[in-house]
N, C-alpha and C positions, 0 to 999 in steps of 0.2 A: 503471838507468843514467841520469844525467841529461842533462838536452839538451845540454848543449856536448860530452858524454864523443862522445854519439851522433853529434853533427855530424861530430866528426874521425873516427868511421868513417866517414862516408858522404865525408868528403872523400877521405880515405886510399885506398877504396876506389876511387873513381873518377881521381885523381891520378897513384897510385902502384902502378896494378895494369893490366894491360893491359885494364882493363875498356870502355876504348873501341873499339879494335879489337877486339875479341874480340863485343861488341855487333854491331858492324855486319857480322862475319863469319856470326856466328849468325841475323844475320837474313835474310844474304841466302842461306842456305844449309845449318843444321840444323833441324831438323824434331823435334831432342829426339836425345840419347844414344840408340841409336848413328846415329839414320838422321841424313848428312848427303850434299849433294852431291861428284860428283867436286872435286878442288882447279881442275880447265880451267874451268869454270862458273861459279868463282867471279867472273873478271873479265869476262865475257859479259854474269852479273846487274849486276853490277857498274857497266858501261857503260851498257846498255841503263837502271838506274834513276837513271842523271845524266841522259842524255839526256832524258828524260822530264822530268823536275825542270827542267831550262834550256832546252830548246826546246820544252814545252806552249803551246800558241798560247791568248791569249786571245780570246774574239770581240770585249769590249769593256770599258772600264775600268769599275768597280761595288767595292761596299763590300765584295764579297768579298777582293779584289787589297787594301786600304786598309791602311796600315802597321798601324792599329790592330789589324786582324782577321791579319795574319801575327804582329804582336805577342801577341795570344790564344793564337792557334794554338802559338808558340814556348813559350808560358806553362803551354798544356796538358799540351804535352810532359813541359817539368821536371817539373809537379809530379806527373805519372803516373807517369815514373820515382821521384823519390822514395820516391812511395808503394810502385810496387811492392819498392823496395831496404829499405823499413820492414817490409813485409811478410815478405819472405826475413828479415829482420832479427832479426823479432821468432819468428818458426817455425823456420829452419832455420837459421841462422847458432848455432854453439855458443855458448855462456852464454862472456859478458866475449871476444868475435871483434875482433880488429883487421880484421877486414873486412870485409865483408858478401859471406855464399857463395850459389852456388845460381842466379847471375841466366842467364837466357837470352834471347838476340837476340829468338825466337821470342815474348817477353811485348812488344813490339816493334810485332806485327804490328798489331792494331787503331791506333796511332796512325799509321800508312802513309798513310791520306787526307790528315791534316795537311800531307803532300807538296806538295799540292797548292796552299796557301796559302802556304807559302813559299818556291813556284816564284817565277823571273824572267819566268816567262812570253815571251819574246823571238818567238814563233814561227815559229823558222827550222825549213825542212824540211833534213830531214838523208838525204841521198844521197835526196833527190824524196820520201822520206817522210814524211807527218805523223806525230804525236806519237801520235796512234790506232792506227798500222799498229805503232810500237815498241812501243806497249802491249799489243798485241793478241800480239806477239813474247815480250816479258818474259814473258806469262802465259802463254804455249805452251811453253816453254822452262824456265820455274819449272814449271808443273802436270808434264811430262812426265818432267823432272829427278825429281820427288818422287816420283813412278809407278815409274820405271825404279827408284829407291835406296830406299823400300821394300819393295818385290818381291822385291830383291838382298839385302834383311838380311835378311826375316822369312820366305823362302818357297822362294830358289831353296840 
């Protein structure tokens, strides 16, 4: 295929396919066909990983915060996605695809720290909480979600 052919799948793909919400569902809530969470959970995660994202408090301004380094961070992202949509592209995607198959929210998860850099940082406590205690929430609530739903597919 040559590059331009490839580009317009990867545009096509990401444009004109619900590949973006379908991303961010998966990430906040499949674990891989079939195990995902309840659909009530989904806006819980949901909440609880904006909140985090807009109210992490910084202790003080440093070259982490620096448009450059959220610039990085943003840059890392694309081009991981990319790569991974080449990889589904080039493996799993059928010979001559209008679109690239197979991506899951869950290939997602390692760029998650990224979050952090391209927080606001604002550090408002939210109903008297810091940003630690909603984290410490998210991950009780995602780890326990995951427990309870695959126990529920693979066992009970």
């Amino acid at each position: 295929t040559a590059p331009h052919a490839y580009i317009e799948v990867l545009a096509r793909t990401i444009f004109t396919t619900p590949f973006v919400p379908r991303a961010i569902l998966d990430f906040l809530g499949v674990f891989g066909p079939p195990v995902s969470v309840p659909l009530i959970l989904y806006p819980v995660l949901a909440v609880l990983l904006v909140s985090l994202w807009f109210f992490e408090r910084r202790t003080e301004p440093n070259r982490l915060h620096a448009r450059s380094t959220r610039l990085l961070a943003a840059g890392i992202a694309v081009v991981t996605v990319i790569a991974i949509l080449t990889m589904l592209y080039l493996q799993w995607t059928r010979l001559h695809g209008e679109v690239v198959d197979g991506f899951n929210g869950r290939y997602l998860y390692p760029l998650a720290p990224l979050l952090v850099f391209l927080s606001t940082g604002r550090g408002v406590q939210v109903r008297g909480l810091s940003a630690a205690v909603w984290l410490l929430a998210l991950g009780a609530v995602s780890v326990a979600a995951t427990c309870w739903v695959t126990w529920q597919t693979y066992w009970a």
